[in-house]
C-alpha positions as CSV (number, residue, x, y, z in Angstrom):
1,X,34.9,48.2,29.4
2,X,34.7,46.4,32.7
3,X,34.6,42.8,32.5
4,X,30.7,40.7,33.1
5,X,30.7,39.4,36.4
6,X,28.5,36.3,36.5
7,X,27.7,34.3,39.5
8,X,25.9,31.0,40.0
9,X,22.3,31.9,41.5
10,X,23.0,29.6,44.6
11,X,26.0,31.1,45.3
12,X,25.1,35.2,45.9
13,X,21.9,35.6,48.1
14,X,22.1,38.8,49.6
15,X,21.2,38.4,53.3
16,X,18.0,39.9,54.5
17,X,16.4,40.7,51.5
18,X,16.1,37.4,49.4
19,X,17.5,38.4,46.9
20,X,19.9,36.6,44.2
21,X,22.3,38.2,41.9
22,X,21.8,36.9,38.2
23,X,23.5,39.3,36.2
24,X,25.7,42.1,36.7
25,X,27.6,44.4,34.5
26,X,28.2,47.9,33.9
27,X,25.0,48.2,32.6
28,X,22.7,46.9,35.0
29,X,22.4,44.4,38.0
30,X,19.4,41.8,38.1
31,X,17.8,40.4,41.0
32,X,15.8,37.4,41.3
33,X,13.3,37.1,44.1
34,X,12.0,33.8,44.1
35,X,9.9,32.9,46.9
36,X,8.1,36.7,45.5
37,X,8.3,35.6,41.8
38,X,9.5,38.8,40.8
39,X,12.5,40.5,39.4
40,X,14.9,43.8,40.3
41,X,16.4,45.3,37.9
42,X,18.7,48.3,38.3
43,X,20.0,50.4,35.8
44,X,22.5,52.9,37.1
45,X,23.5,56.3,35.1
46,X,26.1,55.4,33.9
47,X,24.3,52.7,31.8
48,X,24.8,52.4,27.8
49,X,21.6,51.0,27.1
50,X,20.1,53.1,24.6
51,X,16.5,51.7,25.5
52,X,16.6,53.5,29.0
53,X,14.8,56.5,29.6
54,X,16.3,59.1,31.9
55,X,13.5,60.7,33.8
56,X,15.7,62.5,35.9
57,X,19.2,63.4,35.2
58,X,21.6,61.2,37.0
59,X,18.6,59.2,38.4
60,X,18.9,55.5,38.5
61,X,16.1,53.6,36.7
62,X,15.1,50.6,39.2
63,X,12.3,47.8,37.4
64,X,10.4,45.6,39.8
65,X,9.0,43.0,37.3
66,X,6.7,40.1,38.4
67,X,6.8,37.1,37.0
68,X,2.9,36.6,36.8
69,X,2.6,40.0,35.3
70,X,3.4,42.0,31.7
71,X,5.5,45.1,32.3
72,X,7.3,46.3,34.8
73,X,6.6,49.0,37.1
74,X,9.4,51.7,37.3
75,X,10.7,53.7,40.2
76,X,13.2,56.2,39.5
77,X,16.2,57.3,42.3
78,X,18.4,59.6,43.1
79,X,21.1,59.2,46.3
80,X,20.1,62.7,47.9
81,X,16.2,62.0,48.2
82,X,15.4,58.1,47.2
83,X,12.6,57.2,45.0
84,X,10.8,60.5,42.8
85,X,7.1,59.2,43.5
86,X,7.9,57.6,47.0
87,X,10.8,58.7,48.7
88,X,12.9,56.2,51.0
89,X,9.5,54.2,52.0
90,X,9.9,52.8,47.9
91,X,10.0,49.5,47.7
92,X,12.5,49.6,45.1
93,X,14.7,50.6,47.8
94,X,15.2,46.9,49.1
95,X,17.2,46.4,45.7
96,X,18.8,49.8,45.5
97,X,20.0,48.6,49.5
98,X,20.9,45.1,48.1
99,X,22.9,46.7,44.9
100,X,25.0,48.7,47.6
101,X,25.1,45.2,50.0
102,X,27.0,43.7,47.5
103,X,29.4,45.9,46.0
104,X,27.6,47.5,43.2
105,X,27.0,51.7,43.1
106,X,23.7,52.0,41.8
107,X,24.7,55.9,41.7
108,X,27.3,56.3,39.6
């Protein structure tokens, strides 16, 4: 098992999107958005959270959750064509972009 890597929210904006890492593991990286008030959260494939769904096989599972809001809404990605429902115009694909900005393979 890979170790946790933690980092202090100030500390790991990712340029151009706004976007802070505040968690990242094998299992998943979260973003906060701040000035949105909403959350990214990508779960990659190989992810060992039994509470995942796999949609598609080998998809990554991306959650945009707003702060103001119950739920999340749930876009689902593969590297060959992007988002299932909405292709590379998703706007999940600012944290897939971000994940890949800063070291982490959403894809894998």
């Amino acid at each position: 098992m890979r170790p946790v890597h933690r980092f202090p929210m100030h500390s790991r904006t990712i340029p151009d999107a706004g976007l802070v890492i505040a968690r990242w593991n094998d299992n998943e990286l979260v973003f906060f958005d701040h000035e949105r008030r909403e959350s990214w959260i990508v779960y990659p494939p190989r992810t060992g959270y039994s509470f995942i769904r796999r949609v598609v096989a080998g998809g990554t599972l991306v959650e945009r959750r707003r702060w103001s809001l119950a739920g999340a809404e749930e876009h689902v990605f593969t590297a060959a064509a992007g988002c299932a429902a909405h292709g590379l115009a998703c706007a999940g694909q600012r944290a897939i972009q971000a994940a890949i900005d800063s070291g982490f393979n959403p894809f894998t």
